[in-house]
C-alpha positions as CSV (number, residue, x, y, z in Angstrom):
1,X,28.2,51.6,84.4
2,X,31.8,52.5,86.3
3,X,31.9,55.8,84.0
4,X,28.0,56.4,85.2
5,X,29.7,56.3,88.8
6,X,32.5,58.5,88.4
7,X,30.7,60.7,86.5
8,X,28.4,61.1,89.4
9,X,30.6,61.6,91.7
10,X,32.2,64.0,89.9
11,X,29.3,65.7,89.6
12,X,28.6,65.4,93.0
13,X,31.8,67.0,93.9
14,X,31.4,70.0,91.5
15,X,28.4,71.0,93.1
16,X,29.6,71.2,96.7
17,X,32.3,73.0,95.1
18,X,30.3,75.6,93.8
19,X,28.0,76.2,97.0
20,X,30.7,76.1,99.5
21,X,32.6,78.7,96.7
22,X,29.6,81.0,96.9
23,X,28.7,80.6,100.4
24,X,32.3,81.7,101.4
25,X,35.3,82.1,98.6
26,X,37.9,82.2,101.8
27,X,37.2,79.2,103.4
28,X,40.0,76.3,102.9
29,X,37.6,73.4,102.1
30,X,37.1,74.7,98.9
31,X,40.8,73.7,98.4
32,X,39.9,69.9,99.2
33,X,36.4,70.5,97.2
34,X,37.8,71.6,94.1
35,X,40.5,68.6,94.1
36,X,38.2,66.3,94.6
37,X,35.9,67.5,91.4
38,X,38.7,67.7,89.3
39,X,40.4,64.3,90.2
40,X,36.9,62.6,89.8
41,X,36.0,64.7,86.5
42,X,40.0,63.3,85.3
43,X,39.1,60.1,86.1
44,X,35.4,60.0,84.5
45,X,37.3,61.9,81.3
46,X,40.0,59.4,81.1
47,X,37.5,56.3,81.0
48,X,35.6,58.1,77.9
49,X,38.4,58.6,76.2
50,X,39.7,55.0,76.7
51,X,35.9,53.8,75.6
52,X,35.7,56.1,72.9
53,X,39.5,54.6,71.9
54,X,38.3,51.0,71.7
55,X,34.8,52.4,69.5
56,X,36.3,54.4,66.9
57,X,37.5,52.3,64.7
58,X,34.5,50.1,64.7
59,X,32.7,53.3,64.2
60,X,34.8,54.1,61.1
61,X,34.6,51.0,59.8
62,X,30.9,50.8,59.6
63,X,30.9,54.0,58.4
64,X,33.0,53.2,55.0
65,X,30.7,50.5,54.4
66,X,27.5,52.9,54.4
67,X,29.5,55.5,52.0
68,X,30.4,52.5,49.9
69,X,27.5,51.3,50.0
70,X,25.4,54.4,49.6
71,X,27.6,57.0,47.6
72,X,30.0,54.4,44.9
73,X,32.9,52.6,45.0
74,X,35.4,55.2,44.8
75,X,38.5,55.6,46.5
76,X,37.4,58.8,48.5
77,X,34.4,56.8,49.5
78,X,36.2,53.9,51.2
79,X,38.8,56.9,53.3
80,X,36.9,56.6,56.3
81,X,36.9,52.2,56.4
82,X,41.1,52.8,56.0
83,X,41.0,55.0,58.7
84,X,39.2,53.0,60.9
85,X,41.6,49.6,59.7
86,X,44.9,52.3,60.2
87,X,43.7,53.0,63.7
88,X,42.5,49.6,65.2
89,X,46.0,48.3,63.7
90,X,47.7,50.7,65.4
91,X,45.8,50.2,69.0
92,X,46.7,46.2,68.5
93,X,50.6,46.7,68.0
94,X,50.3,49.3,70.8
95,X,48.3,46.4,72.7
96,X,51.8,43.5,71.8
97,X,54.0,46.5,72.3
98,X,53.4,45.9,75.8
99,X,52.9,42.5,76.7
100,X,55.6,41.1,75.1
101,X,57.9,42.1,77.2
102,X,55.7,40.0,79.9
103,X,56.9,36.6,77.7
104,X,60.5,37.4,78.6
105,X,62.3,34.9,79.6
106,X,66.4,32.8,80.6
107,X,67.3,33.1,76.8
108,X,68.6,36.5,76.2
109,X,68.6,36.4,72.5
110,X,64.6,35.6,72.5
111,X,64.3,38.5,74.7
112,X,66.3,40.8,72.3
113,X,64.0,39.6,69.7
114,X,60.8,39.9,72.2
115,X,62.4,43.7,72.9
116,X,63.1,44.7,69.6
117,X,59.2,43.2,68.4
118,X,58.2,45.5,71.0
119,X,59.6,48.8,70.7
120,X,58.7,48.1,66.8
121,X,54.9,47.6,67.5
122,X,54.9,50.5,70.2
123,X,56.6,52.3,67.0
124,X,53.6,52.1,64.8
125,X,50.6,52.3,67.7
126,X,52.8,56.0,68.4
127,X,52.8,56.8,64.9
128,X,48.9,56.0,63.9
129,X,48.4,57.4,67.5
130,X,50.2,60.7,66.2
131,X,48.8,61.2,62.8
132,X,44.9,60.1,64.9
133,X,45.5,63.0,67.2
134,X,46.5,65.4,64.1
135,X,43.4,64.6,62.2
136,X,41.5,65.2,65.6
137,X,43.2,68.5,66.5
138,X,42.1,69.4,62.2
139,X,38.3,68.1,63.0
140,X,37.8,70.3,66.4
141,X,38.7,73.2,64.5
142,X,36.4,72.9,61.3
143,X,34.1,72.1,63.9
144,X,34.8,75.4,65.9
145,X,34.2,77.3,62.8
146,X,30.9,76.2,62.1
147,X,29.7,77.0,66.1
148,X,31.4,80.4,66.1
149,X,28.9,83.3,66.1
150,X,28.3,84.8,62.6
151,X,28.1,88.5,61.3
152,X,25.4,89.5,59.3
153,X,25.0,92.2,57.0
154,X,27.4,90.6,54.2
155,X,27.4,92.3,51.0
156,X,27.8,89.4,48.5
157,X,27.5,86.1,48.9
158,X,29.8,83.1,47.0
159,X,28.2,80.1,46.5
160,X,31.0,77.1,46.0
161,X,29.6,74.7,42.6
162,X,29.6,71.1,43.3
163,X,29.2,68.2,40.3
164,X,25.4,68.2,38.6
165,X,23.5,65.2,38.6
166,X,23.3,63.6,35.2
167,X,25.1,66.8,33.9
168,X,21.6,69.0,34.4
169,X,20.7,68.6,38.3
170,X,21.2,70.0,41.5
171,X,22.6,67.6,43.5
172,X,21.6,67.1,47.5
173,X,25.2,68.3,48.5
174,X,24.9,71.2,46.1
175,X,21.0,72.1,46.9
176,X,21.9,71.8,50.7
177,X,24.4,75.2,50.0
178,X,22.3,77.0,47.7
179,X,19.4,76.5,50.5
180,X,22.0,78.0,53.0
181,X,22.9,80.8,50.9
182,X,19.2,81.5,50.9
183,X,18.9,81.5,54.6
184,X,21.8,84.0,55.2
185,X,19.5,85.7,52.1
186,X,16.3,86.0,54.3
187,X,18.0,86.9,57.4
188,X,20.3,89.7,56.2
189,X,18.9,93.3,57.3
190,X,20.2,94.1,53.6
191,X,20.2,91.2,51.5
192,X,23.2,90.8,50.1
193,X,24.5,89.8,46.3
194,X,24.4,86.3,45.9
195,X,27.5,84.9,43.4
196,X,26.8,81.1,42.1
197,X,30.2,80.0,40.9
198,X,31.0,77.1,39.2
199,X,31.8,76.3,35.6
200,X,30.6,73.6,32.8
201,X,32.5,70.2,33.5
202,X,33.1,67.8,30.3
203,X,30.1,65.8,30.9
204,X,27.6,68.6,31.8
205,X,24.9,69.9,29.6
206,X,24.9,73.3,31.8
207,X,27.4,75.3,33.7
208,X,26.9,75.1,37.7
209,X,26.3,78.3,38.0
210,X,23.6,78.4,35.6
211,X,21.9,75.4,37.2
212,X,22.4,77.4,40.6
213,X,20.5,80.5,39.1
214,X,18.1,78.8,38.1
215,X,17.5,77.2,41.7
216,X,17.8,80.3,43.3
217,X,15.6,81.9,41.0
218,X,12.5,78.8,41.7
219,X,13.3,79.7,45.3
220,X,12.3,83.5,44.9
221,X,15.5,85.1,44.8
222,X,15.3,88.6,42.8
223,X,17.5,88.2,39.2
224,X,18.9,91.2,39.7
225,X,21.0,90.0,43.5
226,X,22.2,87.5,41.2
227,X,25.6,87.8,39.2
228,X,27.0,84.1,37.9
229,X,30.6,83.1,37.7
230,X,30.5,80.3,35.1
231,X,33.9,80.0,34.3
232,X,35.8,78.3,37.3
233,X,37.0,74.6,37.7
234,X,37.9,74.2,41.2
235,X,37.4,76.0,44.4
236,X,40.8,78.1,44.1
237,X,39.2,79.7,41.3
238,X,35.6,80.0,42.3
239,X,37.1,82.3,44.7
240,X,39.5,84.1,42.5
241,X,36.8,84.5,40.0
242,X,34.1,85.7,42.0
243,X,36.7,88.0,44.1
244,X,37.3,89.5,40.6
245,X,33.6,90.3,39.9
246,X,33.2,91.7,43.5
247,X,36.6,94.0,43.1
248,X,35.0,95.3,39.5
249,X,31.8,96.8,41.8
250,X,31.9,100.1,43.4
251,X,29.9,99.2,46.6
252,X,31.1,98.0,49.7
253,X,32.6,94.1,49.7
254,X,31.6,92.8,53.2
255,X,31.6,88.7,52.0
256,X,31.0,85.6,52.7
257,X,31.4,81.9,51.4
258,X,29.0,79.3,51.7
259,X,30.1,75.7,51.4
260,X,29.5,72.8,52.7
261,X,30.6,72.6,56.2
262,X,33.9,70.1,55.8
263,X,34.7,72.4,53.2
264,X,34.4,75.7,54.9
265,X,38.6,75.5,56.5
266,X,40.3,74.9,53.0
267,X,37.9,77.5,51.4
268,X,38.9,80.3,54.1
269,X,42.5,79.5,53.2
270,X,42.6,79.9,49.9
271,X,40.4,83.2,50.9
272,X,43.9,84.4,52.3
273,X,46.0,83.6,49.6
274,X,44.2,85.7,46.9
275,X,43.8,88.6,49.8
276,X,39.6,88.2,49.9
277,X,38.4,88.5,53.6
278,X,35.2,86.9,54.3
279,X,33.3,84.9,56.5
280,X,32.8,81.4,56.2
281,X,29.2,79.6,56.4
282,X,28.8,75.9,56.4
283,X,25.8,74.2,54.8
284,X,24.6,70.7,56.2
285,X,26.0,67.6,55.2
286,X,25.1,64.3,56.1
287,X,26.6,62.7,59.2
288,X,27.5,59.4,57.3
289,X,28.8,61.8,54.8
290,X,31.2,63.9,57.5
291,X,34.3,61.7,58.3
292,X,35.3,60.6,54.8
293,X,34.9,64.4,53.6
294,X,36.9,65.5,56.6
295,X,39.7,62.9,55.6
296,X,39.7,64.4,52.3
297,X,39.9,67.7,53.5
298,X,42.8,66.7,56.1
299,X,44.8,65.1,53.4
300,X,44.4,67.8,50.7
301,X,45.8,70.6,53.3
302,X,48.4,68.7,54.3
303,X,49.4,67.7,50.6
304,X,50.7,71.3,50.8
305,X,54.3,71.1,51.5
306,X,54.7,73.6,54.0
307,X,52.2,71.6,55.7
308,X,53.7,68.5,55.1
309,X,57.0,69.7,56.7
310,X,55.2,70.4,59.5
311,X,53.5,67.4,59.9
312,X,56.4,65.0,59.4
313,X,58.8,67.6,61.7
314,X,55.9,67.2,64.9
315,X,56.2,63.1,64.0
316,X,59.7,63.1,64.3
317,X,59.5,65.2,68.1
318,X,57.0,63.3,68.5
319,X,58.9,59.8,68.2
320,X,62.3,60.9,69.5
321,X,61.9,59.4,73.1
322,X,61.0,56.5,71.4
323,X,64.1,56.5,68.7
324,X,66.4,57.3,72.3
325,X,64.9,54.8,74.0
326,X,65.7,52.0,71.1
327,X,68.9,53.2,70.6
328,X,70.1,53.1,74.4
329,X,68.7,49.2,74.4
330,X,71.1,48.3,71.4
């Protein structure tokens, strides 16, 4: 209800802005107008953000029950419910962080105790608050690249392999790319060459790729704007593999990878490393599906050491004011 109000007024605000801007850009209310919307929009803002704070771990909780509930018992399936037990741990110690203090009282060494239980809570609220914000700043740009405008007119198409159902079956993850791969298909002015890639797992009767054709085939898709790659295990060498079969062709090489949307970020990157330029295309995933495959993605990035450097160097930054701060109390 208060964020219904600010928002309002906010909005309220904005709009005056924007007449008495167009009515006259030189007169000095707009000064006082423009303050106004942005101090009430802050304020709105800040309330959401505090709201949305308090929600998201209950949201990520519930959600690792669903995917272990509806997807297995695995350890990637339960990433999400961590997450959201990580994250309302850290906003409690954030929370005794600062009231301690408030219990201080005419014995000093209880307060040095009370101080140093403080500063060591605020320690880890900063530190899941620090890592939070990473995995945020990683989400809003997979996001970005799925909401960027597209070129068309691609030459080939990859299509990333994901596990077959009782070693014969598309799966929904895998049918949901193939089906996005035909869009981009239909909607090219030339339709492009389309490249299932995948190989034969251990406990499949059929390689991904062939399972793919097949699909794409039932779906209408001409054999011959078909070529398989059948031999690759993971995604770094769907990629190398089908980069291979496009090099070995004399036409032009305009590409890009279809994936599913989580996935599209890691894919582009390993695009880089093998020099393949291309444009990546997302395919639909299921929203209970999203965080826990986002996690996934997030951790398997930064379980690159160069990334890891980075990460832990920003935490460090991050924490010195906090590390000076203890230090000076001693």
């Amino acid at each position: 209800m208060l964020n219904a109000v600010y928002s309002s007024i906010a909005l309220f605000f904005w709009l005056v802005f924007i007449i008495s801007f167009n009515m006259d850009r030189s007169r000095y209310r707009n000064c006082y107008f423009l303050f106004a919307a942005l101090l009430t929009s802050t304020i709105a803002l800040t309330f959401i953000a505090v709201i949305g704070l308090l929600i998201v771990p209950i949201f990520l909780i519930c959600n690792g029950i669903i995917m272990f509930r509806r997807e297995g018992h695995s350890l990637s399936n339960l990433l999400s419910l961590f997450l959201g037990i990580g994250i309302g741990f850290g906003e409690l110690a954030t929370f005794f962080g600062i009231i301690l203090p408030e219990f201080a009282g005419p014995n000093p060494e209880a307060d040095d105790i009370l101080l140093s239980a403080s500063i060591i809570s605020i320690f880890i609220g900063a530190s899941v608050f620090y890592f939070s914000a990473s995995f945020v700043v990683f989400m809003l740009y997979c996001v970005f690249l799925q909401v960027i405008p597209k070129k068309r007119d691609f030459d080939y198409v990859i299509i990333h392999g994901a596990g077959l159902l009782k070693g014969d079956r598309i799966s929904k993850l895998l049918s949901d790319r193939l089906d996005k791969a035909i869009d981009v298909y239909h909607k090219d002015p030339t339709p492009p060459v389309l490249i299932p890639s995948g190989g034969k797992g251990s406990d499949e009767k059929l390689s991904e790729a062939e399972a793919m054709e097949k699909y794409l085939l039932e779906k209408g898709i001409p054999a011959d704007k078909i070529i398989r790659e059948d031999k690759s295990a993971t995604t770094f060498e769907n990629l190398r593999n089908s980069k291979a079969i496009i090099d070995s062709r004399a036409d032009n090489k305009y590409t890009a990878l279809v994936t599913s949307n989580y996935h599209v970020y890691r894919a582009l990157r390993y695009c880089r490393k093998i020099g393949l330029k291309c444009t990546g295309i997302g395919s639909h995933v299921a929203l209970y599906y999203w965080p826990s495959a986002l996690i996934r993605e997030f951790i398997a990035v930064h379980a690159e050491k160069k990334h890891l450097i980075y990460l832990i160097v920003g935490w460090i930054l991050f924490m010195l004011p906090l590390f000076l701060f203890y230090f000076s109390s001693l």
